[in-house]
N, C-alpha and C positions, 0 to 999 in steps of 0.2 A: 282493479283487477291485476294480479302480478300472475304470468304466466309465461311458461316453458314451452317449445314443440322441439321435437327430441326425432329420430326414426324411430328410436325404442318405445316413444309415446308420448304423453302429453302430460301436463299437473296445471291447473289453474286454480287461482285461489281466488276468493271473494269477498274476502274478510270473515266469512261463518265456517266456511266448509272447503274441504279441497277436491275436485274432479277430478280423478285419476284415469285416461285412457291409452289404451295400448298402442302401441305402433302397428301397423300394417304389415310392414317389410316382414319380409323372410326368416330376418334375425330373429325376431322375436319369438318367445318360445309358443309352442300351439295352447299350452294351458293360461297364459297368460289373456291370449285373444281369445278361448273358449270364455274362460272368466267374466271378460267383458270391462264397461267401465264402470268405475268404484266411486259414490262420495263417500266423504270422510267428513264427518261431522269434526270441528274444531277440538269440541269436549271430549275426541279418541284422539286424540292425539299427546304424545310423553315428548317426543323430542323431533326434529326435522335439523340437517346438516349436508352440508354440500363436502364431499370427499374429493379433493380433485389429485388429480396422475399425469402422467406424463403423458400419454396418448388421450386417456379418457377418464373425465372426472366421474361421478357416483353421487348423485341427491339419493339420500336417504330418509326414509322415514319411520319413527318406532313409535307405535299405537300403545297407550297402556293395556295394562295386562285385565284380560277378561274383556276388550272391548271387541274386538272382533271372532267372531264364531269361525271362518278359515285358521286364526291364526292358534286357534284355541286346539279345533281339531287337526293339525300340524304340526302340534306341537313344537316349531324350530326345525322340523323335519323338508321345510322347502328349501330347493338347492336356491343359489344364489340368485341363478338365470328366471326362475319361474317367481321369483318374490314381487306382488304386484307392487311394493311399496321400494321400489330402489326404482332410478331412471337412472341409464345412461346417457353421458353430457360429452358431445365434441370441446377438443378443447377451449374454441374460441368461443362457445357460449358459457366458459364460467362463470362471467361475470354477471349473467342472468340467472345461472341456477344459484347462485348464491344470493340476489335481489329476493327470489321468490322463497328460500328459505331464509328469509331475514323478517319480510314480511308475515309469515307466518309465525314465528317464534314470537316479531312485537305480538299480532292477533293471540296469542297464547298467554303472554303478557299481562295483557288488556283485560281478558276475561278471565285472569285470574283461574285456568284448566289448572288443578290440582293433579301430582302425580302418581297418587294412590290408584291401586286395582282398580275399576269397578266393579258395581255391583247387579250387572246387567250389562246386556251384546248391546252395543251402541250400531253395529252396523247392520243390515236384514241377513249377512249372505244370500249367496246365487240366488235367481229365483228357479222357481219351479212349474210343473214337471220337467225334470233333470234327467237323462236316464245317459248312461258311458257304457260303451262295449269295450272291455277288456280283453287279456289275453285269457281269466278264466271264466267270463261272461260278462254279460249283460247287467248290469245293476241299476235299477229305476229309483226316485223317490219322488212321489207326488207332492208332499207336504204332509199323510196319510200315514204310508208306509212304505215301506221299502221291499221292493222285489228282485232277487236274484235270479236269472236264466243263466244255466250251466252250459258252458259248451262242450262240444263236442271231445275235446281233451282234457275237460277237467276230469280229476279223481275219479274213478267208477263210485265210490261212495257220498260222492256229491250227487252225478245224477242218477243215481240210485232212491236217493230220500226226494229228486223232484225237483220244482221250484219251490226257492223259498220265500216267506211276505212274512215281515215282519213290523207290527204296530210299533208306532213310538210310543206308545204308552208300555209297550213291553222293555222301550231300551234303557239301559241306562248308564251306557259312554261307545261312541266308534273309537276305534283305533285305527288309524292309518299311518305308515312307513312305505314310503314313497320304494321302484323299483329302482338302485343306482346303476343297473349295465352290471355290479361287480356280485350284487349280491338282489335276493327276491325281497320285494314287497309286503305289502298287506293291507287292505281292509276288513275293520274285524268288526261287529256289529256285537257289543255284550248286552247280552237282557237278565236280567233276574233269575234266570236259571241258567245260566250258561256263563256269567261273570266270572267262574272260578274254572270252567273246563279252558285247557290251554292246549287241545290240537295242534298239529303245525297247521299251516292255511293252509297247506294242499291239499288238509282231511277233514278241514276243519267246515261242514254246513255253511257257518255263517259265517265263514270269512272267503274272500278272494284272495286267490296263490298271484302275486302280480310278478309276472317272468318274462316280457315279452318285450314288446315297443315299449321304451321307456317314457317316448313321447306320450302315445296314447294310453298307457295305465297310468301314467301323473292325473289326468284329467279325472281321477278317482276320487280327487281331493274335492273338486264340486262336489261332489254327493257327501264328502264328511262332514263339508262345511252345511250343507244345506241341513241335513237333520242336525247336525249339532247347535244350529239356530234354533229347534225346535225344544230341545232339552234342556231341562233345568239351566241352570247357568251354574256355574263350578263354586260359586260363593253362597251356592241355598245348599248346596251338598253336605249332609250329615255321617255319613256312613254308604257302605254298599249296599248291596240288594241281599237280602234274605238268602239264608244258608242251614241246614241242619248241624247239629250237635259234630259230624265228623268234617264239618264244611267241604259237603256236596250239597249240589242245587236243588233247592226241593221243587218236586215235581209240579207239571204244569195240569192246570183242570181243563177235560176237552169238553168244550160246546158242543151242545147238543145236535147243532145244523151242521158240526163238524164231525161229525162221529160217519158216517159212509165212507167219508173223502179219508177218514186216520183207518180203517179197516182196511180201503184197498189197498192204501200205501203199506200199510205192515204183510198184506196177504202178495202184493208185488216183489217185497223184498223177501218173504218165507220162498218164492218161487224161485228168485234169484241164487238162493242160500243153498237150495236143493240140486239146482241146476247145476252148481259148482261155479258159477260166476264169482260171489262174495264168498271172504273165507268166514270159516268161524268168526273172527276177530271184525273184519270187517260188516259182517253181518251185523255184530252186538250195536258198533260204534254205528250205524245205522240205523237202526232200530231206537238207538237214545235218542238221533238226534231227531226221529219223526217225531216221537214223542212230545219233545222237548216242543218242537215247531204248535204242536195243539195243545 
């Protein structure tokens, strides 16, 4: 067993798999301790290096590509501080975090882990039911689907169309960009009919406007990673989702047990339109996106 204890957190290794847990202290960032602890099966692993500095060294670690579903739907978008896969090292324990990345690289060695893609999420992501309150709501996923609760300052045309729930058999990629303090966010949730519309997130139904705690809208990234565990994997992917002749979405079929619940919502927002609450414009972009939801 070659192993680390850090304030930032822990890494131990076993010779198959690496334990990755977070540090407690304060320092560490809240998405990292939301996340929880990670193994790392040997065979996700491309490379492990000890980075060391004058105040404080940096054990690192890089997962091949396609093995992890966080890091998939993050696309490189995690800051430095929230990366569950880097540990900070006082100085005086170099010579440990360099032992346990030695030891891991021989293990890598041994089993002969090839550095190519793969072809399948080697790790579960988060588990689930997952659910993060944002600064433009509430975002669930059970394993199921995924549900959006608006709040109270999101968009009039978000809670205008409602909550939203959307099947993973309807998705087919999240998008998330983390809030940096400098600039907004986003999780965007594309489905087959909505792949090609590119709302800005504050209008956009299925996405979340992230503007707020930067700490608590990062925590958004569990919910990318968790359905994005659920979806195809990026290397069965052929194409995108179904488009007509002028590439608009073609339209969604509404179920039968769903036809009350799509009536009141259009006859809600005909009331809204008349009332003078939604304009023209915002009415239409409304009315699409009930649609689109059945």
């Amino acid at each position: 067993m070659a192993e680390i204890i850090q304030r930032d957190g822990t890494w131990a290794f076993d010779g198959s798999s690496v334990r990755i847990t977070p540090g407690l202290h304060r320092s560490v960032p809240l998405f990292r301790q939301a996340y929880g602890e990670i193994t790392v099966p040997l065979e996700a692993i491309a490379s492990v290096a000890f980075e060391p500095e004058r105040r404080r060294g940096r054990l690192r670690m890089l997962l091949r590509e396609g093995a992890d579903p966080l890091l998939q739907a993050t696309g490189g978008r995690l800051p430095e501080a929230a990366d569950p896969y880097r540990l900070a090292v006082d100085t005086d324990r170099g010579g440990v975090a360099e032992y346990v990345a030695e030891e891991i690289r021989h293990g890598l060695l041994l089993d002969q882990v090839p550095g190519e893609p793969t072809t399948a999420y080697l790790l579960p992501g988060p588990p689930v039911p997952v659910s993060v309150r944002s600064s433009d709501g509430t975002v669930s996923f059970d394993g199921t689907q995924v549900r959006i609760d608006w709040a109270d300052t999101s968009d009039r045309i978000k809670r205008a169309t409602g909550p939203r729930i959307i099947s993973v058999a309807e998705l087919v990629q999240v998008e998330w960009l983390p809030n940096s303090g400098y600039g907004n966010g986003f999780l965007r949730f594309a489905t087959q009919e909505t792949v090609f519309t590119k709302l800005p997130p504050e209008k956009d139904p299925y996405a979340l406007d992230l503007w707020g705690s930067t700490r608590r809208d990062m925590l958004t990234a569990q919910i990318a990673a968790a359905v994005t565990a659920r979806l195809p994997h990026p290397s069965t992917r052929t194409g995108e989702g179904p488009a007509d002749p002028d590439g608009a979405a073609l339209p969604a079929v509404v179920p039968a047990d769903h036809h009350d619940v799509l009536l009141r919502r259009l006859r809600e927002l005909g009331e809204l339109h008349r009332d003078g609450v939604l304009t023209d414009e915002e009415f239409t972009l409304a009315k699409a996106a009930v649609l689109r939801g059945f």
